[in-house]
Structure formats: structure tokens, C-alpha cells
C-alpha positions as CSV (number, residue, x, y, z in Angstrom):
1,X,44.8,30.9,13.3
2,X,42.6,32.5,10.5
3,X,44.9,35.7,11.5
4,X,48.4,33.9,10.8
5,X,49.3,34.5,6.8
6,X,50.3,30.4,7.0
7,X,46.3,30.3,7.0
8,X,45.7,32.8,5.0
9,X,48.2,32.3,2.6
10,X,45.7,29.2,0.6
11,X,43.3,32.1,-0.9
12,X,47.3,33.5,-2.8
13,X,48.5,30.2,-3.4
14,X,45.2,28.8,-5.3
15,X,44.9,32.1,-7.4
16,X,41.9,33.3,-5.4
17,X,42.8,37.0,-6.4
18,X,41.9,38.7,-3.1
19,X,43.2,42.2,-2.9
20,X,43.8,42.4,1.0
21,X,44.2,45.0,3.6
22,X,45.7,43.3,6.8
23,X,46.0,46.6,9.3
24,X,47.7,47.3,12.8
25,X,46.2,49.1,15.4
26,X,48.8,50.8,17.9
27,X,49.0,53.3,20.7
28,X,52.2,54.7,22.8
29,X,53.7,52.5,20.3
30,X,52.2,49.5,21.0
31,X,49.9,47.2,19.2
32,X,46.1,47.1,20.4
33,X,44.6,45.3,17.8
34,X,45.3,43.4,14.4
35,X,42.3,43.6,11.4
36,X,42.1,41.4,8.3
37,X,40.5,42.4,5.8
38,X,40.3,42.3,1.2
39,X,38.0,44.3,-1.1
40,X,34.9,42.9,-2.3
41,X,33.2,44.7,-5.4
42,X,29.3,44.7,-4.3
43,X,26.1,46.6,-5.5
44,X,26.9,48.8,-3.1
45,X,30.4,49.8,-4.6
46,X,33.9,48.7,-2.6
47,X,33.2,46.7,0.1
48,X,35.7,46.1,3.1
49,X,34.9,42.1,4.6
50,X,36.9,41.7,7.2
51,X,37.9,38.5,5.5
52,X,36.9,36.3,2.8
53,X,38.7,32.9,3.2
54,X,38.0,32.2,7.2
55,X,35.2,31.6,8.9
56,X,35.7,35.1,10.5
57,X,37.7,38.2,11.1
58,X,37.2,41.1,12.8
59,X,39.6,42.6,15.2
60,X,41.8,40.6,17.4
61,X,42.5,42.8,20.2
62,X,45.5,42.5,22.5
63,X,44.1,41.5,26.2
64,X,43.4,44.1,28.9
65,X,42.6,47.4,26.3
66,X,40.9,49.8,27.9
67,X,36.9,51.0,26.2
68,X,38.3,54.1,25.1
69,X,40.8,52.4,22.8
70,X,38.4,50.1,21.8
71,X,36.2,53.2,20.6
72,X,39.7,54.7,19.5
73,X,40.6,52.5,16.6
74,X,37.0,51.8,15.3
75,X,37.0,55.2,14.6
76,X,40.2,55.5,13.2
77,X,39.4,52.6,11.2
78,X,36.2,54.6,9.8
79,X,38.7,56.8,8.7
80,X,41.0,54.7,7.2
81,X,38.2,53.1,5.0
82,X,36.9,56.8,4.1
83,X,40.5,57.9,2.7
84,X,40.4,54.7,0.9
85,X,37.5,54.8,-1.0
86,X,35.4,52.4,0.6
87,X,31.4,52.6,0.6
88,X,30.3,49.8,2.8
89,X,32.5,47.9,5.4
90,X,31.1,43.9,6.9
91,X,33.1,42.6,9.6
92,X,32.3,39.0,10.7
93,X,33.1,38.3,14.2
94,X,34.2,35.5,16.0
95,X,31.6,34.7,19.1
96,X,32.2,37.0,22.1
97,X,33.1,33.7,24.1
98,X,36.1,33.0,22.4
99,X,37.4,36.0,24.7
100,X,38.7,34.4,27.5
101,X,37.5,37.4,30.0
102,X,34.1,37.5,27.6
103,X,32.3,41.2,27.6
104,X,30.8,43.0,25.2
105,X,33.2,46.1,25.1
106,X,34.0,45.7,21.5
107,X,30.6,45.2,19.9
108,X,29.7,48.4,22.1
109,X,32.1,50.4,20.6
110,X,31.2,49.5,16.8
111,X,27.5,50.5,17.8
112,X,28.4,53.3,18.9
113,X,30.5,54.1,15.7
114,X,27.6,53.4,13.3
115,X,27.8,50.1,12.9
116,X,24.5,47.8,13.0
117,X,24.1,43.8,13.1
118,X,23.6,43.0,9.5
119,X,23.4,39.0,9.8
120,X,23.9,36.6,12.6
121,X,24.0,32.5,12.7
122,X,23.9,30.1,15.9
123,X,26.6,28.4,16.5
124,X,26.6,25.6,19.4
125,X,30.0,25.6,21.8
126,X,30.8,23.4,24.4
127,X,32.2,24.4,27.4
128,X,35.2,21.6,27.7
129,X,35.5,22.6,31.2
130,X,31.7,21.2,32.3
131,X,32.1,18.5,29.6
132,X,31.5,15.4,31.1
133,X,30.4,11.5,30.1
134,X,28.2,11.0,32.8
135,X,26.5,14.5,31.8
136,X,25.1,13.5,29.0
137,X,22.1,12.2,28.5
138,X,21.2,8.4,28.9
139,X,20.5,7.4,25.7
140,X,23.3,9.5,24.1
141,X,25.6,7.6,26.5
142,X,24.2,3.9,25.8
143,X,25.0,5.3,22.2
144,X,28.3,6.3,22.5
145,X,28.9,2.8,24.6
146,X,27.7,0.8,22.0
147,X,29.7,2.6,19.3
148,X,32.4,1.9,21.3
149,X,32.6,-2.3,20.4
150,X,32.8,-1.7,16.8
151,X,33.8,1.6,16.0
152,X,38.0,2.8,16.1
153,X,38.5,6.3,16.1
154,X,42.3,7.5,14.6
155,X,44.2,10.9,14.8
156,X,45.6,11.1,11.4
157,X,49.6,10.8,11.7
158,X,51.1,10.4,8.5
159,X,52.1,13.0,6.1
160,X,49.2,14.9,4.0
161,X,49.3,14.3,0.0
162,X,46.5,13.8,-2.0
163,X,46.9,10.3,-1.9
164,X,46.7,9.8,1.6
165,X,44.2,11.9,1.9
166,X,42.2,10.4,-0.7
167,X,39.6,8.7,1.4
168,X,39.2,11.1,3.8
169,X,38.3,14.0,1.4
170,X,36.1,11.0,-0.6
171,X,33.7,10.9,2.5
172,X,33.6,14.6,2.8
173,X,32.5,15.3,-0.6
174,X,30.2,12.8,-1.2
175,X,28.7,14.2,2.5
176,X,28.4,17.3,1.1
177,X,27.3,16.3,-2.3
178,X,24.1,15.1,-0.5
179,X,23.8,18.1,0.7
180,X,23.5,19.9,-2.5
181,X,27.2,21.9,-1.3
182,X,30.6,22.0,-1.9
183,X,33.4,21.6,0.7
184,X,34.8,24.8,1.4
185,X,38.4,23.7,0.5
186,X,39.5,21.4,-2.6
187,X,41.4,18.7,-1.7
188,X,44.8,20.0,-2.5
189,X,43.8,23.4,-0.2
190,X,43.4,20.6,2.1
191,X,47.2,19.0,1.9
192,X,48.2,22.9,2.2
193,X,46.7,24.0,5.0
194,X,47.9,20.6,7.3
195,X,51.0,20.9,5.9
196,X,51.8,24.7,6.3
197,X,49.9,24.3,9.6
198,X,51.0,21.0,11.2
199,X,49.9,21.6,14.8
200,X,47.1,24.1,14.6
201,X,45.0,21.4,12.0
202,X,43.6,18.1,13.2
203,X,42.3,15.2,11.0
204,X,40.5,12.3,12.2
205,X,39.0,9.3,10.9
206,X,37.1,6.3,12.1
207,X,37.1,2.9,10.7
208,X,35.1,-0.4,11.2
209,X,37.1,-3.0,10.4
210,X,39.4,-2.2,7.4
211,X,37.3,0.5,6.4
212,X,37.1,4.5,6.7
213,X,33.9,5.3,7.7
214,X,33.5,9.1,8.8
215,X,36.2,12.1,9.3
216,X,36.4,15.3,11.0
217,X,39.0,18.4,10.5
218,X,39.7,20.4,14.1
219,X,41.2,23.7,13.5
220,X,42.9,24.9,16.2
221,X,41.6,28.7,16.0
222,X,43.1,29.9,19.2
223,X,45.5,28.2,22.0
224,X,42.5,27.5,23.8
225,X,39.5,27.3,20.9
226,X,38.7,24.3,19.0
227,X,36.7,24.9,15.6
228,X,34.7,21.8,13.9
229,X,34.8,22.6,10.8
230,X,34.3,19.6,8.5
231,X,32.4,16.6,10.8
232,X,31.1,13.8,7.7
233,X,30.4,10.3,7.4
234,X,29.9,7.6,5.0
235,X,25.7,7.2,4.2
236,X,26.2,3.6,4.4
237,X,27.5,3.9,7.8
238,X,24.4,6.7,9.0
239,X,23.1,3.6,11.4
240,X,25.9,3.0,13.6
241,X,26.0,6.5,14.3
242,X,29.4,7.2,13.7
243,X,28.9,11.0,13.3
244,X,27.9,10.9,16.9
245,X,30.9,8.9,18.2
246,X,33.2,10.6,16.6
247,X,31.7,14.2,17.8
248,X,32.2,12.8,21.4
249,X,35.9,11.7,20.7
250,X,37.2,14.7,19.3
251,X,35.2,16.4,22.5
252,X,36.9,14.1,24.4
253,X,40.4,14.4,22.6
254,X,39.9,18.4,23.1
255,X,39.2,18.6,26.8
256,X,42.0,15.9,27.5
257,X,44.4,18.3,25.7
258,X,43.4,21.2,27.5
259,X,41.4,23.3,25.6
260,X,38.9,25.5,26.6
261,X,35.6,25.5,24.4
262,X,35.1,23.1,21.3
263,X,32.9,25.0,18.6
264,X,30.7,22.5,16.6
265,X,29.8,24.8,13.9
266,X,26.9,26.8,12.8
267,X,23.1,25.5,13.0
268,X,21.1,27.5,10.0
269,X,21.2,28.7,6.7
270,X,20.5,31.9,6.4
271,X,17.5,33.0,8.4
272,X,16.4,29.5,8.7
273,X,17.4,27.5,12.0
274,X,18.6,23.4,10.8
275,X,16.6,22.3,14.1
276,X,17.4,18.5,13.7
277,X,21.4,19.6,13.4
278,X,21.3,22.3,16.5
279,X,19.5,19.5,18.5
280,X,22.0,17.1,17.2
281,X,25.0,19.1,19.2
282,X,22.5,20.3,21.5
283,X,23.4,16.9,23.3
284,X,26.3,17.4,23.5
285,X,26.0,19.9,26.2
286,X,26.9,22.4,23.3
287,X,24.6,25.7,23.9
288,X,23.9,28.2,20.7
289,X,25.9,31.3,20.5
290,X,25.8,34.4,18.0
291,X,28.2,35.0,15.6
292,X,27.5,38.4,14.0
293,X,28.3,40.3,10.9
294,X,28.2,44.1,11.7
295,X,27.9,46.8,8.8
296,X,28.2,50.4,8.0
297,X,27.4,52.4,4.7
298,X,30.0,55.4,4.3
């Protein structure tokens, strides 16, 4: 998804002013790999980010290439960002387990080009096919159970605008408000991401009684990849535990519709591990796994 210009589009639309420089790898005349990517002025002079606006780029290879063409366009890519004056290049990839054959092919070529790890978070995934109820630890479980009598958990149907959508961004702010943060997105990004991406964006909410108590927004980042990426609830709600009931529904709803991995989301801030938050999803049978950002100075 953070590939598809319907995505991508939000950063043009809201006058974010990113100069991009979306590329095509091919060979024999076919495609072997697709890079976003925008300019980025940093101390150390014209930066390539493979991309501002999403979560993370990199390339996005097409299945079964062979090492050598792996090592192949990393290098012609070195060239590409020589002859166009770049002097540092940061490409943030996605974690090797989206792959659905997962090896390390890729990454080896980029080392082997000249490119180091420059940062790295934790992020916790969960392995739909091993996700299971009866898994999960006991009190977890009499949790969830309990949640269960008072607690209604609703896939958001009805058209996005910013009215009816209101509420739901009202929780997330005032989440992340707490937080000392911003959501990534404005409400009105929001509206235009579900509604120039109807089936690859989730929202859901959950409600006691008459009330909305706690959302979460699923992007759909590959056919078989869930992405958390907004997971909030209302403070005066924190003791029925609706963050943890909803996280196991929208589990649930993922495996049922046959996804593969559900990724909860990064676990640190910088260097610093959140240890409450990766134990949090750590209960949810959801293991840590790297995301990097590799680098190179020209």
C-alpha cells in the first residue's frame, strides 16, 4: 500500500511539498523492483529517504529475483543517486518477514554496496497463522472474557467525512495529546486516505453502551500484512481494558480474513525500548522484529 500513489498521493494533496523520485528497476525488459523515494535537504547536503510519508520504503522486489540482480540494481541505484547529485541516501525497510519466503538476500546486497544499519526499532508481529485464544495466557484470556459482557467492538461502515469521523479522531488525539505527540495524520488526511483507499484501510471502534470508547486504524500494507497503526482509547475507559480487547478483535478479525502476520507497531523511541508497551503485545503472542534504516555517504 505505502507504494500505490492512492497512498501516497495525501503528502501532494495537503501541500506537503515533497519533491519525489519514484524509480523502476528492470532487466530483459522486465521489472525487478519498484523504489520510492523524495529529497530531503540535511546537514549533510541532499538526502535520498526512501520515503517520507509511510512508515517505510525501500525496494519492493518482484518475487523469485535472483542475488545477482538484487546486487544489480543497488548498484545501479548508487549510480543513479551519484549523477543526481545526492550526498547521503536512508532507505527504511519494511521487516524482512513481510517477505513471504523471508531471507536476507536484499539487506546482503546493500552491505555489500556500502550501505551500513544507521537506526533500527522493534516492532512486535504476530504470526496469524499460530494465533490462537487458548494460546494466550490465562489471565489475558479471563481478560478478554470479561471484556467481552460489556464491551462491543464495530468495523466502521459508513462513509468517512469529518463529521463521522469526529469521535473517532477525538479519542486518538486526546490519546496522543497524553502522550506529548501528534497523530501522524490530521483528521481530513484521515477522510482521504479511507476514502481514496476503501478496502486497503480499516477503522474500528468500540463502544459501551451509547458511547465510543477506543479506536484502531488497520492498514492493509500488503495482501497478506496487517499494519496497526493508530490503536487509542478513551482515559476514562483505561480500567476496562478496552485497548486490550480491541487489540485481540482486530487480531481476531485479521486471521479470520486470512491474513498472514498482524504488525502491532513499533516498541521504542529512539534508542530507548517502551518495555511496558513491548510487553503489552508481547501477550499477544507478538515477537519483536527489526525494522532498519540503512545509509550510505556518497
Amino acid at each position: 500500500m505505502f507504494y500505490d500513489y492512492k497512498f501516497l498521493a495525501y503528502n501532494d494533496i495537503f501541500e506537503k511539498n515533497i519533491n519525489w523520485h519514484h524509480l523502476i528497476f528492470s532487466k530483459n525488459n522486465k521489472i525487478t523492483a519498484l523504489l520510492t523515494g523524495n529529497e530531503r535537504l540535511t546537514d549533510e547536503g541532499k538526502t535520498f529517504v526512501s520515503t517520507d510519508g509511510v512508515s517505510f520504503g525501500g525496494f519492493l522486489w518482484k518475487d523469485k529475483v535472483k542475488i545477482f540482480d538484487y546486487i544489480e540494481s543497488v548498484s545501479e541505484f548508487k549510480n543513479y543517486l551519484k549523477n543526481n547529485g545526492f550526498n547521503r541516501c536512508l532507505i527504511r525497510n519494511s521487516p524482512s518477514l513481510y517477505l513471504k519466503n523471508p531471507n536476507e538476500e536484499y539487506e546482503y546486497a546493500l552491505l555489500l554496496e556500502g550501505f551500513n544499519v544507521s537506526r533500527y526499532s522493534i516492532t512486535n508481529i504476530v504470526d496469524l497463522n499460530l494465533f490462537e485464544f487458548e494460546k494466550l495466557k490465562n489471565p489475558k484470556k479471563r481478560s478478554i472474557q470479561k471484556s467481552e459482557k460489556n464491551i462491543k467492538v464495530e468495523l466502521i461502515e459508513e462513509d468517512a467525512d469529518n463529521d463521522s469521523l469526529s469521535d473517532f479522531y477525538r479519542i486518538l488525539f486526546e490519546n496522543r495529546k497524553l502522550k506529548d505527540v501528534r497523530p501522524t495524520h490530521t483528521l481530513e488526511e484521515l477522510v482521504f486516505l479511507k476514502n481514496n483507499l476503501p478496502d486497503r484501510i480499516k477503522f474500528f471502534r468500540t463502544m459501551i453502551g451509547d458511547e465510543i470508547t477506543g479506536i484502531c486504524t488497520l492498514f492493509l500494507v500488503k495482501d497478506d500484512v496487517v499494519l496497526n497503526f493508530y490503536l487509542a482509547a478513551d482515559e476514562e475507559h483505561k480500567k476496562d481494558r478496552v485497548s486490550d480487547y480491541l487489540l485481540y478483535k482486530t487480531i481476531e478479525w485479521s486471521k479470520q480474513n486470512k491474513f498472514r502476520l498482524y504488525d502491532i507497531g513499533t516498541s521504542n523511541v529512539g534508542n530507548t525500548l517502551l518495555q511496558g508497551l513491548f510487553d503489552f503485545k508481547k501477550k499477544f503472542m507478538a515477537d519483536g522484529y527489526l525494522r532498519k534504516t540503512y545509509s550510505i555517504n556518497l
